[in-house]
N, C-alpha and C positions, 0 to 999 in steps of 0.2 A: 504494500500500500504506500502512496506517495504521500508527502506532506498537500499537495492540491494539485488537483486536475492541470498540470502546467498546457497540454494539449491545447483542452478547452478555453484558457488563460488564453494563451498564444492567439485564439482564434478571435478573441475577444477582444483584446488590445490591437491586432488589424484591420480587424474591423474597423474600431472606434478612428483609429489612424486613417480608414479610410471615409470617415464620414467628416475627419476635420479636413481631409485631401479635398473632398466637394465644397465644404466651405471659404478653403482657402488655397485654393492648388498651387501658390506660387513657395507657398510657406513650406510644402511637402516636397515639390519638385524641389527646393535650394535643397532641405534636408536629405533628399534623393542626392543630388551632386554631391554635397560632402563624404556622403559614403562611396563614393563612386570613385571621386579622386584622386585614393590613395589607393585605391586597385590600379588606377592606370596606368601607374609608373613601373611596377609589377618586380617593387624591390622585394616584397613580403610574399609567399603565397598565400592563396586565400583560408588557409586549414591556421596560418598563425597571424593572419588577421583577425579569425574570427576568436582566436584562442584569447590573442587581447584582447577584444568586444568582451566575452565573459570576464577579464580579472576586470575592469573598467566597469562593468556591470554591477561586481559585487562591490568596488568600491565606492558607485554610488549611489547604491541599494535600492538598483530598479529592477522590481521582477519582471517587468515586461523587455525589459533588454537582455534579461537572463534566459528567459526561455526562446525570444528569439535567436539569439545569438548560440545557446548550446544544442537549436535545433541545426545553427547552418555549422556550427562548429564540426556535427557527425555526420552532416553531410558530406564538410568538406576531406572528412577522414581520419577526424582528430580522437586518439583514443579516451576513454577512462581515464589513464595514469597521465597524458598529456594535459587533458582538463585538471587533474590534480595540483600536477606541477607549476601550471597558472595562477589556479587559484593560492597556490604558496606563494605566490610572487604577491598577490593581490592583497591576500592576511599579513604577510612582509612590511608591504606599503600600507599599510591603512595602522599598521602597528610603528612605522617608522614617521608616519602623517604625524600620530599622539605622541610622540616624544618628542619631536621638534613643535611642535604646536603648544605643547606642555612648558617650553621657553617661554612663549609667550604670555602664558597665565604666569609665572612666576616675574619673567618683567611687569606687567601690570600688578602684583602682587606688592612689589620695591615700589612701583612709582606709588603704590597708595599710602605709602608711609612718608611721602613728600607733599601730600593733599592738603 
């Protein structure tokens, strides 16, 4: 049993994607280009672009970019232990975000004792 139907998720959030495309196609087309071109340089293949798409995902904690992206991830041929090893990079960054970010609460910490 999965924690939620990511399937149905998935089908739900392109949808919705495509009813804001009707409202506003220009807004969807730009966001269409941006994904588009950094395929076209074709420094990456698409199996470890899409593997970033998911660490980027979980970094920031969109499930609907999650289940799109580890749909085209296995499409693109990406295993199991490769999804793993991303998401290590991604629990990494998001662990190395709060330690450097943690400077900063401690600087506003000092400056409050100059107030």
């Amino acid at each position: 049993m999965h924690m939620m139907d990511w399937n149905g998720y998935r089908d739900q959030v392109l949808a919705g994607v495509g009813g804001i495309g009707k409202l506003t196609p220009d807004t969807t087309r730009g966001y269409a280009m941006l994904g588009g071109a950094g395929a076209k340089t074709g420094h990456l293949d698409p199996k470890t672009r899409e593997l970033i798409a998911v660490a980027c995902a979980i970094t920031l904690r969109c499930d609907g970019c999650i289940t799109v992206h580890t749909k085209a991830a296995r499409e693109a041929g990406a295993t199991e232990e490769e999804l793993a090893e991303a998401l290590g990079v991604a629990i990494s960054l998001n662990a190395g975000a709060g330690l450097v970010y943690s400077t900063r609460a401690m600087d506003a910490f000092a400056a409050s004792a100059e107030a």
